[in-house]
N, C-alpha and C positions, 0 to 999 in steps of 0.2 A: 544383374549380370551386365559386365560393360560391353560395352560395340569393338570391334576389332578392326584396326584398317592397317591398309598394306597399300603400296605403290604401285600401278600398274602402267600399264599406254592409255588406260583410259583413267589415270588421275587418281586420286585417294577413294580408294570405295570402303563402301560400310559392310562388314562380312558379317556380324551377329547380331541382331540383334532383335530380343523374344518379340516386339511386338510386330515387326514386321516378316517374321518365320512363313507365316504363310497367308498374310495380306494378298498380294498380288496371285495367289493362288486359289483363295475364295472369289475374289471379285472376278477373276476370268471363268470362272465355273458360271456361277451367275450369267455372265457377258453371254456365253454359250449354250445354254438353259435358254435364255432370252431370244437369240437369234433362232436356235430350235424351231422353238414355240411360234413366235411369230410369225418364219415362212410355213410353217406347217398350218396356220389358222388364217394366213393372206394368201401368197404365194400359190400355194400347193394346195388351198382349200379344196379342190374339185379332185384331186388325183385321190385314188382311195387306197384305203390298205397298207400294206408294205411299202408299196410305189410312194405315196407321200414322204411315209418315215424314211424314205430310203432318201427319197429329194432334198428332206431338210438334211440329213447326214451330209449327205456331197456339199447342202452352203455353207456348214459348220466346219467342214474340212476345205472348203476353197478359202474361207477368211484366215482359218491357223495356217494352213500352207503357204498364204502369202504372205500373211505377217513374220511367222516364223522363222522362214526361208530367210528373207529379208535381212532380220534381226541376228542370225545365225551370220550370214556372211557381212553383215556389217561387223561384229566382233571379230571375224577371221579377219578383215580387211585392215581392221586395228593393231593387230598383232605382228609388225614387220619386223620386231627381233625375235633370231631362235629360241631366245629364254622364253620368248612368248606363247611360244610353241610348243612348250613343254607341256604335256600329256598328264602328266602328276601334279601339276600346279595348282595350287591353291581357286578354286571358284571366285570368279567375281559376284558384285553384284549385280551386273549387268547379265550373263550367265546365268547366273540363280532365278535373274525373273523370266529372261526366255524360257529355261527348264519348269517354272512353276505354271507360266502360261501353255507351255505343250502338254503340260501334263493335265491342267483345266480338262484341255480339250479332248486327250485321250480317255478322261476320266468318263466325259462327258458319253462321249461318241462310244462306248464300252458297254455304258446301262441302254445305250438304244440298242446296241446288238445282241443284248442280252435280252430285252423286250419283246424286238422289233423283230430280227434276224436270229435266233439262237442258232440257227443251223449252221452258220455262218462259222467254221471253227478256226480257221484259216486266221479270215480277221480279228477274230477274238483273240489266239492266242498271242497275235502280234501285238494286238494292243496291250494286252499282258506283258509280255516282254519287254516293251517301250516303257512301258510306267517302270517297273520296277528297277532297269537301267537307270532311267532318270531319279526316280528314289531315293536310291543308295547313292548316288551320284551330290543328290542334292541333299540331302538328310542324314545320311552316315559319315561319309568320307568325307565331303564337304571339298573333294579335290578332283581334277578328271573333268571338269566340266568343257573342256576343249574338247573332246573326243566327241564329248557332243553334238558340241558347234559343227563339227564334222559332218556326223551323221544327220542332224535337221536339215543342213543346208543342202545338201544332195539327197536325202530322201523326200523333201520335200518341195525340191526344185521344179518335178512336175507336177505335183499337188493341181497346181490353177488349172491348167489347162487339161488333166486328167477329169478332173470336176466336172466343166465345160461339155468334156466326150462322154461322160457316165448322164448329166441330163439329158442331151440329146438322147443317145441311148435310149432313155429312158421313155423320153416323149416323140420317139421317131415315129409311130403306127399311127399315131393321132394328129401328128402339126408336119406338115411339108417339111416348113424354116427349118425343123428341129434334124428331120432327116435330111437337109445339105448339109447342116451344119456339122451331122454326124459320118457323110459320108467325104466332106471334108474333112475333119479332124483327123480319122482314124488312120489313114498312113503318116499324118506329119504327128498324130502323137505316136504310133507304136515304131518309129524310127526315134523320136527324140525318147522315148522310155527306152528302147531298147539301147542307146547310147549311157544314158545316165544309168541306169538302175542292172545292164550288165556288162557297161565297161568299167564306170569311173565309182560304179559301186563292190566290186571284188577289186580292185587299186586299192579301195580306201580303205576296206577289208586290209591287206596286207599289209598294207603301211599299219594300221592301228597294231594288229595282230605283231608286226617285227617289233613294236615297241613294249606294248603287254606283254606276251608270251616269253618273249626273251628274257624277262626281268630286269629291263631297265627301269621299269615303276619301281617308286621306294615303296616296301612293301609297308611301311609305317604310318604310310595317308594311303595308301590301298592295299587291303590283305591281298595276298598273292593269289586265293581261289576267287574272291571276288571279280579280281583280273580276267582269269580265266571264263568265269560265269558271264563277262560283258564279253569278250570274244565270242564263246559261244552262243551266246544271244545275236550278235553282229552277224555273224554267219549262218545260219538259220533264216534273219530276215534276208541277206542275198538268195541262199537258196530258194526262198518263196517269191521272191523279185525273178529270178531268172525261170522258176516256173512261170510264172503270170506271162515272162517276155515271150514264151514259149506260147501261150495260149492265147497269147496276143496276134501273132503272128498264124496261128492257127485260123483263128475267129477271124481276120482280115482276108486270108485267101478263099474260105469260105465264106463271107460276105461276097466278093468280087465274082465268084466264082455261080455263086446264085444270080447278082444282078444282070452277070453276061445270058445267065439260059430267061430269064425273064424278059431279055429286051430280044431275044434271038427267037423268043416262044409268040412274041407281038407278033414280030416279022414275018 
């Protein structure tokens, strides 16, 4: 089967080609298999339980979120004509392998919630969601992969420093450092999540949604229901985004609101 290239802002890329289908998508699996493993048997060797598996989760998920992130708005950054922008557009290369690499990682981080957390249904279905998006995106259609670019980039803009606040979290009862660092984090992240994930994430919602919904996608690089099926996936995770902001905002007044009867109860 021959390779297929096409012109883009980022120069001639290679769209098919079988051997490299899902190279960069075994080796990222691996890549995060490996970091797993590793802080779970250095790092986190003394934390027991869940709490471990939970630890190496949040480094697996702070190394994709800021690679990703990254990789995601350097492709938007690339794109300064509206053709570029086109939403039905044929997938790069460049594209294909951030989509291959986030989905490593979802894959990855999936079988630890299914091990690790099963109760977890929340996260799991997201993660479900996310793969199959990117799936059909990178393995069916082979088009679309800009919507993408969208959603990693602002989903996973707070990823790092999300990360950062969920170890603390984690290890606040046991390490002082962990509890400044947690009682620092917690209003500058649930202010920056609450800006990202429910302002500029129901925006992105709408904008993708005017453009799927309405049928301006050629329904001939994407079925019309599959359109539909990534919208409704897209909207789903905001609504689980702005729950979270909500019990975000919950869990912070009620942290502050205990630390004030604790230093009042010294007194």
């Amino acid at each position: 089967m021959r390779s297929r290239y096409y012109k883009s802002n980022h120069g001639y890329w290679k769209m098919l080609d079988p051997k490299n289908e899902f190279r960069i998508l075994v080796l990222s699996i691996c890549f995060f298999v490996a970091i797993y493993t590793v802080v779970c048997l250095t790092l986190f060797r003394r934390w027991k339980g869940r709490k471990r598996q939970r630890a190496a989760s949040c480094c697996i998920s702070l190394v994709h979120g800021t690679i990703s992130a990254t990789l995601a708005a350097h492709d938007m950054a690339c794109r300064r004509s509206s053709a570029s922008w086109k939403l039905d557009a044929r997938n790069s290369s460049f594209q294909n392998g951030v989509m291959e690499f986030s989905m490593a990682y979802f894959l990855v981080d999936l079988l630890h919630y299914l091990y690790a957390v099963p109760d977890d249904y929340l996260f799991i279905g997201h993660h479900i969601s996310t793969l199959t998006y990117m799936l059909s995106c990178r393995y069916f259609t082979r088009h679309g992969a800009t919507s993408v670019m969208y959603l990693i980039a602002v989903g996973e803009a707070t990823t790092p420093l999300q990360c950062v606040w969920n170890l603390s979290r984690m290890a606040r009862e046991d390490h002082r450092l962990a509890m400044q660092i947690y009682t620092f984090l917690s209003p500058i992240f649930t202010v920056i999540f609450t800006f990202v994930r429910g302002c500029l994430g129901p925006y992105l919602l709408w904008k993708l949604s005017s453009f799927y919904l309405r049928g301006q996608s050629s329904s001939s690089v994407i079925p019309r229901w599959l359109a539909y099926f990534w919208m409704l996936k897209a909207a789903l995770a905001v609504v689980g985004s702005l729950l979270w902001v909500y019990k975000l905002w919950v869990g912070l007044f009620k942290f502050y609101t205990q630390k004030q009867y604790e230093v009042r109860k010294v007194e």
